[in-house]
N, C-alpha and C positions, 0 to 999 in steps of 0.2 A: 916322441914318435920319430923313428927314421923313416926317413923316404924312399920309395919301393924301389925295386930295382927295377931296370928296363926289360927285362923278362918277368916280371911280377905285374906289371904294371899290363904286357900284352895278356897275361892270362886274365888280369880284372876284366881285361874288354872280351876276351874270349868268352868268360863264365857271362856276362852281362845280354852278350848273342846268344849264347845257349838258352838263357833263362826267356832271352824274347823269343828265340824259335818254338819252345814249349808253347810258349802263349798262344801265337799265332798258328802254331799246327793245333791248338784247340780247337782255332776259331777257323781252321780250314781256310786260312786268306795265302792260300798259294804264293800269286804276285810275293806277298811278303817272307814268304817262308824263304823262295829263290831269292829275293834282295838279301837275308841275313845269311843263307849260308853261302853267296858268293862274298861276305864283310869276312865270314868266317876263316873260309879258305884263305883271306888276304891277311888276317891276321897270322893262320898256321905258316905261310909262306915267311912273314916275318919272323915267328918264332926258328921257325928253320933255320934261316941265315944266322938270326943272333946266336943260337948254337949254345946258351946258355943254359943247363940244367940247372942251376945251383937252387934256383926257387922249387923245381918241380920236385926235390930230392929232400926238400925239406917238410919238418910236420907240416908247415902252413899247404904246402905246396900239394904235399900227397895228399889232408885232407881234400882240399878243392879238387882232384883232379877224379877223386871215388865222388865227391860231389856230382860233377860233371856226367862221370860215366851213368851215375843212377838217373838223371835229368837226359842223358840221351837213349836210354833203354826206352822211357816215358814216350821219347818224343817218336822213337820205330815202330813203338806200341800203335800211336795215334795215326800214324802213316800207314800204318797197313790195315788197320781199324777202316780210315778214310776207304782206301785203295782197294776193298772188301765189300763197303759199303757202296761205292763206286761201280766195281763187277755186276754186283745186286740190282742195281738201280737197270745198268744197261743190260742185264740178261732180260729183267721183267719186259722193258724197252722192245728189245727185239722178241720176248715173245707176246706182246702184244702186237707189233708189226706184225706180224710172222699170224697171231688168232685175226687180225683185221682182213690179211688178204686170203685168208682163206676162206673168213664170214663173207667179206663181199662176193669171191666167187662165188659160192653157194646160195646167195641171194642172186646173184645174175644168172646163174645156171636153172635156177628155178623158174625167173621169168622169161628162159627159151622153149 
């Protein structure tokens, strides 16, 4: 077993936050989704500077990285699922606001 290189070694942690952000944009735990993809960003920033392709050019490398990409299709899927469900919630919201103040006016208008 050789030991990974320092660009092999940031995309382990990278693949490891992708796979937790999956989770946690299941579980809609927000807080957590922005704690991993601000780990994330800090990882890409690392990968930048190291400037290292040689892992990502490789089988191991290309397969993780179609990995990855399938795992982040998932996770846009569940974001805008949430972000739909979300809309939904607060349209019904304001029009129940919206059926309340016009039921109360019409009960107050009746008793003038």
């Amino acid at each position: 077993d050789q030991m990974a290189s320092p660009a092999e070694a940031l995309w382990q942690d990278y693949a490891f936050l992708t796979h937790e952000l999956a989770k946690f944009t299941g579980r809609q735990s927000w807080d957590m989704v922005t704690n991993l993809l601000d780990q994330r960003a800090n990882l890409q920033q690392r990968l930048d500077a190291l400037a290292d392709r040689t892992f990502v050019e490789s089988p191991a490398g290309r397969k993780l990285l179609g990995e990855l990409l399938r795992e982040e299709q998932m996770i846009a899927r569940q974001i805008r699922l949430a972000r739909n469900q979300s809309q939904q919630r607060q349209q019904v919201a304001q029009a129940y606001d919206a059926y309340s103040a016009v039921s109360a006016g019409m009960i107050l208008n009746r008793g003038t």
